[in-house]
C-alpha positions as CSV (number, residue, x, y, z in Angstrom):
1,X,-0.8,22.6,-49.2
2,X,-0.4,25.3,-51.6
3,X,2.0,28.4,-51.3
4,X,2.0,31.4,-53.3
5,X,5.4,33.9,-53.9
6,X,5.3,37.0,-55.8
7,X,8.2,39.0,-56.1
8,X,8.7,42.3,-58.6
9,X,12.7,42.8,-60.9
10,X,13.9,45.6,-62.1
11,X,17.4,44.5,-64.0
12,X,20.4,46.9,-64.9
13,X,21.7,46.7,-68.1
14,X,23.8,43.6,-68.3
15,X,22.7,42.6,-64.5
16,X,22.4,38.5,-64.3
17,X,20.4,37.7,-61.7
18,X,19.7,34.4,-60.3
19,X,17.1,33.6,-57.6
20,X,15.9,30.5,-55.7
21,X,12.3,30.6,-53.7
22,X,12.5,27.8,-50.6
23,X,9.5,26.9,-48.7
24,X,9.4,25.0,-45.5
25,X,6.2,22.9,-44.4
26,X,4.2,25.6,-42.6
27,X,3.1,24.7,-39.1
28,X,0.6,27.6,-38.9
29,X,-2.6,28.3,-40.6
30,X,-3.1,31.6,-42.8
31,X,-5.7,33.4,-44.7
32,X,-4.6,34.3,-48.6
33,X,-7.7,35.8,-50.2
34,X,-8.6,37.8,-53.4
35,X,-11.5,40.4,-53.6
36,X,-13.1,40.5,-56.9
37,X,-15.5,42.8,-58.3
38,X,-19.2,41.2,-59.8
39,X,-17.5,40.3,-63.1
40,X,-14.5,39.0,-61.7
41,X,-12.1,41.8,-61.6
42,X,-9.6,42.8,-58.9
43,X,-10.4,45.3,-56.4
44,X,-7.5,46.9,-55.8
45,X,-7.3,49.4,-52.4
46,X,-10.2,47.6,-50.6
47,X,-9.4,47.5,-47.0
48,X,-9.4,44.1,-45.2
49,X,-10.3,43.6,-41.9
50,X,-9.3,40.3,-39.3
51,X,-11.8,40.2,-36.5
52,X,-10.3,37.2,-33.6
53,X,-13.5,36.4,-31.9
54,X,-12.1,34.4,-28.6
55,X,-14.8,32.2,-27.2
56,X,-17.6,33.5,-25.0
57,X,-15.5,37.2,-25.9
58,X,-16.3,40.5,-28.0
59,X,-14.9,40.7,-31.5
60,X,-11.0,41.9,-31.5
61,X,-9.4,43.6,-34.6
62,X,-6.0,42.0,-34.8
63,X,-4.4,43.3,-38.6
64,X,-6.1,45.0,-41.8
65,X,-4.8,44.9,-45.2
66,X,-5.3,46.9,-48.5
67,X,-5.7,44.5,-51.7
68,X,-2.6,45.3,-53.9
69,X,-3.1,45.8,-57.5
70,X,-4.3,42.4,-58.2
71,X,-6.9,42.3,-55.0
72,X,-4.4,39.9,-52.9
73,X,-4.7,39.8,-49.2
74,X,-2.9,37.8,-46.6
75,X,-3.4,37.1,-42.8
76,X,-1.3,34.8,-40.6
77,X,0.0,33.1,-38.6
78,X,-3.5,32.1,-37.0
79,X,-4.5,30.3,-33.7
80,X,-5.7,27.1,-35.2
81,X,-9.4,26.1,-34.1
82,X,-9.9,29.8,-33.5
83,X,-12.9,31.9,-34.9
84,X,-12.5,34.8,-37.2
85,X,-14.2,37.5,-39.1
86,X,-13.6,38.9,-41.9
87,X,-15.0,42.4,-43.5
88,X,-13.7,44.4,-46.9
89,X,-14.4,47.7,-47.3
90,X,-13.9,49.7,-50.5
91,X,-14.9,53.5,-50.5
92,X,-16.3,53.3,-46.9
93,X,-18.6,50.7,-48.4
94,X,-18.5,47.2,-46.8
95,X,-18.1,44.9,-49.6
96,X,-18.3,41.9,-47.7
97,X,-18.3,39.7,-44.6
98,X,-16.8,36.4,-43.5
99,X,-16.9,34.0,-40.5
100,X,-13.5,31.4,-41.0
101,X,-12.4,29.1,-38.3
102,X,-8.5,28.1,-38.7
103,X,-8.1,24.7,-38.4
């Protein structure tokens, strides 16, 4: 399993700082995506949508997300063995679209 920490510093002058990152083994699934343009690029501001489709049920939006600077996006925790959609939108353009199923 992978995991992924990002964090931003801004030091006074003379500041020491010290930092430790801990993970624990995650018991949950999650989505950690990146939209790109054609060429590879972040898209930064593209909004990201988590459709939970429960079985024999209508599609239900459960979270959105706007790429950061980089095009990062996140979901979780997710009902494993679950069905999801996902759509990005950039400029009230959908970008793209995405079945998953969390295992």
């Amino acid at each position: 399993m992978s995991t992924y920490s990002k964090f931003y510093l801004m030091p006074g002058r003379g500041e020491q700082i010290t930092t430790v990152v801990t993970t624990e083994p995650e018991e949950h699934s999650s989505i950690f995506g990146r939209v790109v343009d054609q060429k590879g690029a972040p898209i930064s501001g593209a909004l990201v949508l988590l459709f939970y489709s429960p079985e024999g049920m209508s599609t239900n939006l459960v979270a959105r997300f706007v790429t950061d600077e980089d095009g990062h996006f996140m979901f979780g925790p997710l009902e494993s063995g679950a069905l999801y959609q996902i759509k990005v939108f950039k400029n009230n353009m959908k970008v793209r679209e995405l079945e998953i199923k969390a295992d």
